[in-house]
C-alpha positions as a Markdown table, in Angstrom:
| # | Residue | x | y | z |
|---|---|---|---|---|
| 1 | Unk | 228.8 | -143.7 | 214.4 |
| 2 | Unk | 226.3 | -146.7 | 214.9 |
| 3 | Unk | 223.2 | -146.9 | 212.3 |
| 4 | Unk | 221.1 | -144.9 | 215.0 |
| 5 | Unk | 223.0 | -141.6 | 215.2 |
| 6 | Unk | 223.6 | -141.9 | 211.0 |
| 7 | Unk | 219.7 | -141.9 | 210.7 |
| 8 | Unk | 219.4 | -139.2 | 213.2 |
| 9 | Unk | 221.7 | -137.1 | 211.7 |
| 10 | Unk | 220.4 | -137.5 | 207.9 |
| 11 | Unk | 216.7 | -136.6 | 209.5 |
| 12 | Unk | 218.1 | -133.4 | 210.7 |
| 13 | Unk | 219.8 | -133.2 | 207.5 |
| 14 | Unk | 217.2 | -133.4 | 205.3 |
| 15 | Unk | 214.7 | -131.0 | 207.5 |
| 16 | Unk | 217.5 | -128.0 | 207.5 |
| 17 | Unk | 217.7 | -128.6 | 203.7 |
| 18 | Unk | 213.8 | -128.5 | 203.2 |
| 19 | Unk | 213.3 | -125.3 | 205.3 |
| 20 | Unk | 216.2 | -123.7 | 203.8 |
| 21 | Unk | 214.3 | -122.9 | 200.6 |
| 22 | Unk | 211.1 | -121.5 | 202.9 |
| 23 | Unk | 212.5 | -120.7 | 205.7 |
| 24 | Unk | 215.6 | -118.7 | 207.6 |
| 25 | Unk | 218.5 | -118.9 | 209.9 |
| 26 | Unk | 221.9 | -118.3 | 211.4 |
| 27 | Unk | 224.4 | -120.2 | 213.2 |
| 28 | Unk | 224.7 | -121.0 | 216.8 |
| 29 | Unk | 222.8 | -117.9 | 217.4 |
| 30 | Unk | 218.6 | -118.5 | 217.1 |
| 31 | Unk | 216.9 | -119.7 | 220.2 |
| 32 | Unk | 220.7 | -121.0 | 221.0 |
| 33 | Unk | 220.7 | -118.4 | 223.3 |
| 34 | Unk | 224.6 | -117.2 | 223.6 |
| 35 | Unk | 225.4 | -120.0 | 221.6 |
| 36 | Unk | 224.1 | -123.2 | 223.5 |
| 37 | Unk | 220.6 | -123.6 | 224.6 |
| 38 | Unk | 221.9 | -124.0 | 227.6 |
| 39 | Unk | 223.6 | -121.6 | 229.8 |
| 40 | Unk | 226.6 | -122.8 | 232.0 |
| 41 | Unk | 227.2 | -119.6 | 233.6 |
| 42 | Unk | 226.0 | -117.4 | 236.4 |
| 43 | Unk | 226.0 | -114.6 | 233.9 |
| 44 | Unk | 226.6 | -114.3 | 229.9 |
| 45 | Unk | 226.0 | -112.1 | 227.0 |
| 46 | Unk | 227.1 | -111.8 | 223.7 |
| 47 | Unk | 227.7 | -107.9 | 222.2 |
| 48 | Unk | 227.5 | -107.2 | 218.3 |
| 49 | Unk | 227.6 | -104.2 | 216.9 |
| 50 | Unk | 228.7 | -102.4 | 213.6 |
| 51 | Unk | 228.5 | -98.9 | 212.0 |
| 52 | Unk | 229.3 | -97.3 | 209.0 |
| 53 | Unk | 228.9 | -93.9 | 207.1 |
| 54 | Unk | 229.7 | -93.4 | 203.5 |
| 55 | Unk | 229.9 | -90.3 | 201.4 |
| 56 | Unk | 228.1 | -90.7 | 198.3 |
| 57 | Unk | 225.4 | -88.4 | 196.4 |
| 58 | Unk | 224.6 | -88.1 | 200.0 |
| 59 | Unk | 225.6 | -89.6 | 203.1 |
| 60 | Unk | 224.8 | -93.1 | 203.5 |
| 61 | Unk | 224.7 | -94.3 | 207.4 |
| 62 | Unk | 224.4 | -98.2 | 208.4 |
| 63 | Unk | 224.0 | -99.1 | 211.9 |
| 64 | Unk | 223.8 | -102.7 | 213.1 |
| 65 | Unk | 223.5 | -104.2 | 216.6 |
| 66 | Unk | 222.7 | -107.4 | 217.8 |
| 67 | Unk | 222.8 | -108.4 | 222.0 |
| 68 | Unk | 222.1 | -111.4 | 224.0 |
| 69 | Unk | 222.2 | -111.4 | 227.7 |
| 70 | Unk | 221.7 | -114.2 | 230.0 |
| 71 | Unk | 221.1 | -114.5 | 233.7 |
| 72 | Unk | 220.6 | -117.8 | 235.8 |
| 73 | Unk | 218.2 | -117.8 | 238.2 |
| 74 | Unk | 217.0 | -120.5 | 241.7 |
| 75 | Unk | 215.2 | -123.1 | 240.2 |
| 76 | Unk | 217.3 | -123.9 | 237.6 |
| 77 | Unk | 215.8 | -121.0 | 235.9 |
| 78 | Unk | 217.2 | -118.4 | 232.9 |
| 79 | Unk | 216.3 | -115.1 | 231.9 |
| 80 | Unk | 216.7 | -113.6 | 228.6 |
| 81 | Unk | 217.0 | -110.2 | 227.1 |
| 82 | Unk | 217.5 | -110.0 | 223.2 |
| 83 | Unk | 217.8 | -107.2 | 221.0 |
| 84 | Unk | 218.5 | -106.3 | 217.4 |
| 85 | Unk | 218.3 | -103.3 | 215.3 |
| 86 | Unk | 218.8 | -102.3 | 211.8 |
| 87 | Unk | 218.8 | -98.7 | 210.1 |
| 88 | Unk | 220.0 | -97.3 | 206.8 |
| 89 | Unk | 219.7 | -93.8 | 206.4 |
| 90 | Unk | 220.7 | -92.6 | 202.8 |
| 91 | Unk | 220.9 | -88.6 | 203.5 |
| 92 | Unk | 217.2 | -87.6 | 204.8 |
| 93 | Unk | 215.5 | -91.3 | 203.4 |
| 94 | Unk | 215.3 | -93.9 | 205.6 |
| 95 | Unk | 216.1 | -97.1 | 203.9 |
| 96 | Unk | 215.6 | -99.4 | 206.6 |
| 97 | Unk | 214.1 | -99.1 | 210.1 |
| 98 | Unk | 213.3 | -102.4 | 212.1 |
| 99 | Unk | 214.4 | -103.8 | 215.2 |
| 100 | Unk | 213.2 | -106.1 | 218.4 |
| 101 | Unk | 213.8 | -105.7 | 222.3 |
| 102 | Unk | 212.5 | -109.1 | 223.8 |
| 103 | Unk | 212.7 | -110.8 | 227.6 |
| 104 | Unk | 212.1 | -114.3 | 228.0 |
| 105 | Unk | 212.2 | -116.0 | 230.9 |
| 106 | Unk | 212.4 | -120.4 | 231.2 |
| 107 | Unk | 214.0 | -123.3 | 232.2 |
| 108 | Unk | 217.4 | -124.0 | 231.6 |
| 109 | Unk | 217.0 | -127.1 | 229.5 |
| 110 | Unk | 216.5 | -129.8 | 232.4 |
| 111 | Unk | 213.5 | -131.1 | 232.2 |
| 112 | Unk | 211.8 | -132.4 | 228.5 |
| 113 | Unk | 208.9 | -130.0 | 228.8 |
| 114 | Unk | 209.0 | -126.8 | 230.7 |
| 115 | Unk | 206.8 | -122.9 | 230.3 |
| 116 | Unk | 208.7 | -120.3 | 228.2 |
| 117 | Unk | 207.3 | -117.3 | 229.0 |
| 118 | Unk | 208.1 | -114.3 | 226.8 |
| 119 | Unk | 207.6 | -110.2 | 226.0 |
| 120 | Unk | 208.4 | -108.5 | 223.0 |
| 121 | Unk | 208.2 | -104.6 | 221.4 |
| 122 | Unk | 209.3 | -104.5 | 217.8 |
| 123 | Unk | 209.1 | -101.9 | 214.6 |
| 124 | Unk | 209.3 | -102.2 | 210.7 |
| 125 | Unk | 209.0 | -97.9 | 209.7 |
| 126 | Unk | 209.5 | -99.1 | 205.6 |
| 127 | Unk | 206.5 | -101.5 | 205.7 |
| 128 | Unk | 204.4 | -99.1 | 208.1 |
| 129 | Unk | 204.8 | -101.2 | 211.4 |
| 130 | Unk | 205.2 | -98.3 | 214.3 |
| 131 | Unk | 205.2 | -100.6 | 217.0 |
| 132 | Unk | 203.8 | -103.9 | 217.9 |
| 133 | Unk | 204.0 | -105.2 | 221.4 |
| 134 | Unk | 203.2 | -109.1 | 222.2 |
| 135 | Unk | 203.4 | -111.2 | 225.4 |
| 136 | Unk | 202.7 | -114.9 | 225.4 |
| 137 | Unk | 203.8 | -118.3 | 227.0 |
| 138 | Unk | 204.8 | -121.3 | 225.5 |
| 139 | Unk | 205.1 | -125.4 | 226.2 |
| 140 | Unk | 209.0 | -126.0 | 225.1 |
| 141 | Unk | 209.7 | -129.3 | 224.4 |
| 142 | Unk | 213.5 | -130.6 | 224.7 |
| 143 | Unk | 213.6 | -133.9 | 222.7 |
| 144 | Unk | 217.2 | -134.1 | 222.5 |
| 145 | Unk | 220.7 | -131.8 | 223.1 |
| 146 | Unk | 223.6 | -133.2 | 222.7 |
| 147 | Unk | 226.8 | -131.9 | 221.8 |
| 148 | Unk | 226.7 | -132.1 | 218.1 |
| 149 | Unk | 222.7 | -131.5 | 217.6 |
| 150 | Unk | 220.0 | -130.7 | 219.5 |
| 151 | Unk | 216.2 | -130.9 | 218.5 |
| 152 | Unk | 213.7 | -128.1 | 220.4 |
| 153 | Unk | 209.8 | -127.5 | 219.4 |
| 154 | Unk | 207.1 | -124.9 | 221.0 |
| 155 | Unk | 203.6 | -124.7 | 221.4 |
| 156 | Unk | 201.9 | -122.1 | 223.0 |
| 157 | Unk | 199.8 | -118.6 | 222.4 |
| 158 | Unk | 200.6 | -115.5 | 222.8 |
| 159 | Unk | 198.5 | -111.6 | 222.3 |
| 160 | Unk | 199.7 | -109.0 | 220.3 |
| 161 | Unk | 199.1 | -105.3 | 220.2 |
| 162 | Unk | 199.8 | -103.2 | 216.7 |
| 163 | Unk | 200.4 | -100.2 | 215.0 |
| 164 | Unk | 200.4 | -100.0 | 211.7 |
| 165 | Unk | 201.0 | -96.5 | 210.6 |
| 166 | Unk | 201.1 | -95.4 | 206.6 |
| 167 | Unk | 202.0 | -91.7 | 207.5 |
| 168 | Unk | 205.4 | -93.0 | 208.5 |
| 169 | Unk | 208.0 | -90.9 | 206.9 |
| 170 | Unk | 209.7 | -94.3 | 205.5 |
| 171 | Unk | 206.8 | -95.9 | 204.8 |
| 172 | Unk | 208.4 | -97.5 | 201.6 |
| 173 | Unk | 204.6 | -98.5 | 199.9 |
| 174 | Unk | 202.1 | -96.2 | 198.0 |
| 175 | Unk | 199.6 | -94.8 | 200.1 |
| 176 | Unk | 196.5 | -95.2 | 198.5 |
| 177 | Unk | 194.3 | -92.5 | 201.3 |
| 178 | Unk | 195.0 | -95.3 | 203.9 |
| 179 | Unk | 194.2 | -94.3 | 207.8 |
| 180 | Unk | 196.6 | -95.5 | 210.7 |
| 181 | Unk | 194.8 | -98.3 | 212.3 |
| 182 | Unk | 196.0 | -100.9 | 215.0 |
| 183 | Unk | 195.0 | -104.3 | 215.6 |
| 184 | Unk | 194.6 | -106.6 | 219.1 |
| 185 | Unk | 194.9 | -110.1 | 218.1 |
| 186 | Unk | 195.7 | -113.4 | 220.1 |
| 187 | Unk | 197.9 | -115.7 | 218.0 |
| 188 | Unk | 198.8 | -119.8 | 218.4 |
| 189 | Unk | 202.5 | -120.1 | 218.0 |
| 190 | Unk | 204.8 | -123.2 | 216.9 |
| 191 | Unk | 208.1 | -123.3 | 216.2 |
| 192 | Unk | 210.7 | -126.1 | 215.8 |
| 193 | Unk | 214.3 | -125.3 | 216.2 |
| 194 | Unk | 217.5 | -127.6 | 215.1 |
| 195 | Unk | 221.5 | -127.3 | 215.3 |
| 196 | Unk | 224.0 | -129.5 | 213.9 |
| 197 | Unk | 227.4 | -129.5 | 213.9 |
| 198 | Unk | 228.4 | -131.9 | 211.6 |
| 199 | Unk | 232.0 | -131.5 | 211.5 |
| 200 | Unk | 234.5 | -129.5 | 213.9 |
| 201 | Unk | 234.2 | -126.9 | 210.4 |
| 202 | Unk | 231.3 | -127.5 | 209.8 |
| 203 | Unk | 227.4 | -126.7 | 211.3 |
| 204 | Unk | 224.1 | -125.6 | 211.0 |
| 205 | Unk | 221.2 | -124.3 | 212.6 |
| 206 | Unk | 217.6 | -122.8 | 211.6 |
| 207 | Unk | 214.1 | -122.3 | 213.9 |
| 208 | Unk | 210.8 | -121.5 | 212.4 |
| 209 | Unk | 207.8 | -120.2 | 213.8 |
| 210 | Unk | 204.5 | -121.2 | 212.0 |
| 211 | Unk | 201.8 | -118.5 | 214.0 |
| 212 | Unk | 197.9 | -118.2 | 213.4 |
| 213 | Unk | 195.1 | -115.8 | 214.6 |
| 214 | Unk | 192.4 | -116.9 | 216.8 |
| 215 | Unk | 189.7 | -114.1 | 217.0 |
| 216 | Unk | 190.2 | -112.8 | 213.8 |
| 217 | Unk | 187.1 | -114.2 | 211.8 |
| 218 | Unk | 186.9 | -117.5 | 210.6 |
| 219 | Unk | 188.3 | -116.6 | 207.2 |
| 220 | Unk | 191.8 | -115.5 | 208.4 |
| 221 | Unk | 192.1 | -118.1 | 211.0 |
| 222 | Unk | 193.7 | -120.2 | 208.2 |
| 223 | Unk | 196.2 | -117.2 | 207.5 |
| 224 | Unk | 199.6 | -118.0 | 208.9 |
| 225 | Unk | 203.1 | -116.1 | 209.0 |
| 226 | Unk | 205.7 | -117.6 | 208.9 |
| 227 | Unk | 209.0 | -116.7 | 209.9 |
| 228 | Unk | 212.0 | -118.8 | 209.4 |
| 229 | Unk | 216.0 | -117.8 | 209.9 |
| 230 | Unk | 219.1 | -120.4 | 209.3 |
| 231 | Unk | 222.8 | -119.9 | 209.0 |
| 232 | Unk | 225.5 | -122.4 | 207.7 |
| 233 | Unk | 229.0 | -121.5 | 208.9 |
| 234 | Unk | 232.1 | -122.7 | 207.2 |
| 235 | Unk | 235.4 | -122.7 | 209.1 |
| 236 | Unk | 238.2 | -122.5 | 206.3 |
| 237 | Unk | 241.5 | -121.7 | 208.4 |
| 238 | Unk | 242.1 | -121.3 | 211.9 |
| 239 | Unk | 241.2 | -117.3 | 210.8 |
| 240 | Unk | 239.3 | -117.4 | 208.2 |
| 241 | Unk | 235.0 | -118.2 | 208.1 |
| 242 | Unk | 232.6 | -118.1 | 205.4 |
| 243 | Unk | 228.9 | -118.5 | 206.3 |
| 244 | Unk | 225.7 | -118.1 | 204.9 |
| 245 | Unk | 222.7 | -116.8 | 205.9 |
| 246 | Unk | 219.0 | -116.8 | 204.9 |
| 247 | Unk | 215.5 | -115.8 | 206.7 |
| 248 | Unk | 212.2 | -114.9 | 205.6 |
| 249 | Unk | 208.9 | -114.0 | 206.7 |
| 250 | Unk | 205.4 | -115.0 | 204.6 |
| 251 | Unk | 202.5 | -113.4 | 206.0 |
| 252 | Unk | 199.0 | -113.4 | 204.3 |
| 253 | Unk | 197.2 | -111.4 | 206.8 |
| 254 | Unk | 198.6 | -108.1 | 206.8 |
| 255 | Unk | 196.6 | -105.0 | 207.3 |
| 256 | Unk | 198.0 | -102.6 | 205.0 |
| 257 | Unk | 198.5 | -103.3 | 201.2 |
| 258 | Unk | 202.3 | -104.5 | 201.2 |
| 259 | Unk | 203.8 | -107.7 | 199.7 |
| 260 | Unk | 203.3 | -110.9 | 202.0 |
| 261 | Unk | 207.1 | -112.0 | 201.5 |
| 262 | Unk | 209.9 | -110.7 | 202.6 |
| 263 | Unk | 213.3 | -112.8 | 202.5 |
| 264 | Unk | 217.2 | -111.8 | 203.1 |
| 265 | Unk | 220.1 | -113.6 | 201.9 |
| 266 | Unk | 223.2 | -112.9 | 203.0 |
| 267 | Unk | 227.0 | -114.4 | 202.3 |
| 268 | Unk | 229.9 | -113.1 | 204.2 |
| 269 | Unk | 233.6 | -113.8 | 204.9 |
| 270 | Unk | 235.2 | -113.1 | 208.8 |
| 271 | Unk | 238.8 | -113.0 | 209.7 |
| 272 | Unk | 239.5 | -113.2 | 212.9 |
| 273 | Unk | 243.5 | -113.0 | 214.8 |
């Protein structure tokens, strides 16, 4: 490794490590659409799921499922559909309600700036988002990807739709007489997006999205969210993996009375034959 990779490397380094106190992320698997950025194949997709049901004081259901699907188009183009949902039901309380559907559609990482166009419909029940719909187009930027790392950023704008609904059954925050209300807001959007695998056991990866509202008065213009997600993944054995994971989401200009900070940590062990 000549001087010039070594101070590439420690760059990405030290960015992974100062967003991982702020930020979030997960491995091979944010932005790096069905694992690479870049899709080889006429047709990919990656299917996660998981469910569980426990008897307890009551019965406890957990459902997870997480898909990627990929499609390559003429013009050296990709299109996208994501989704992800999570629910907890602990016998008629709902614990956890949120999820994402989400079609994007862009180049497939050959030229150093190319449109990323994008629609997404997503829900939180616990903190009283019923729906919120968005649709927006971005400038992606490719400075580098190459088979250990790979550096992406975004700029662009996008319009959102909400819900916000404190009626909701789940709604896990005192409801102080509040009314359902929605909001129509047009947002900028940035995001900056890293992997690294820095040994053949070892890599990492994280992406996060600094957003800010445009006609929403000039005193919340300054208001950001932030969403950040990263995952480090440790290969132990040829069957063995340990990884840990981390995301959050800061957001100061929320329109019902509920904490601006969310975070999840997660650490986890998969064996695999």
């Amino acid at each position: 490794m000549n001087s010039r990779q070594a101070l590439k490397h420690i760059t990405l380094l030290l960015f992974v490590f100062f967003v991982q106190w702020t930020n979030i992320a997960q491995v091979l698997n944010i932005d790096r659409e069905l694992e690479r950025d870049s899709v080889p194949k006429k047709r990919s997709a990656v299917l996660d799921f998981s469910f569980s049901s426990d008897k307890q004081k009551r019965n406890i259901i957990e459902f997870t499922q997480q898909s990627e699907v990929a499609m390559k188009l003429q013009k050296n183009r990709i299109l996208i559909f994501l989704s992800h949902t999570d629910m907890v039901i602990n016998g008629a309380a709902v614990l956890e309600n949120n999820g994402y559907l989400q079609t994007r559609l862009r180049d497939n990482d050959s030229k150093r700036v190319a449109a990323d166009y994008f629609l997404q419909y997503q829900w939180n029940g616990v903190v009283g988002l019923q729906n919120r719909a968005l649709a927006g187009i971005n400038a992606r930027f490719r400075f580098w990807d190459h088979k250990s790392d790979d550096l992406y950023s975004s700029l662009g704008i996008f319009y959102e739709y909400e819900n916000w609904n404190p009626n909701l059954a789940n709604y896990a925050f005192e409801n102080l007489g509040l009314q359902p209300l929605n909001r129509q807001l047009f947002r900028t959007n940035f995001s900056l997006k890293t992997a690294i695998q820095i040994s053949d056991q070892i890599d990492i990866s994280a992406i996060s999205y600094l957003q800010f509202p445009i006609n929403a008065g000039s005193t919340n213009t300054l208001n950001p969210r932030w969403f950040f997600d990263s995952q480090i993944h440790f290969q132990l054995s040829q069957h063995l993996d340990f990884h840990i994971k981390y995301n959050h989401n800061l957001d100061y200009f929320r329109p019902l009375p509920i904490d601006s900070f969310f975070y999840s940590l997660t650490l986890g062990l998969r064996i695999h034959y």
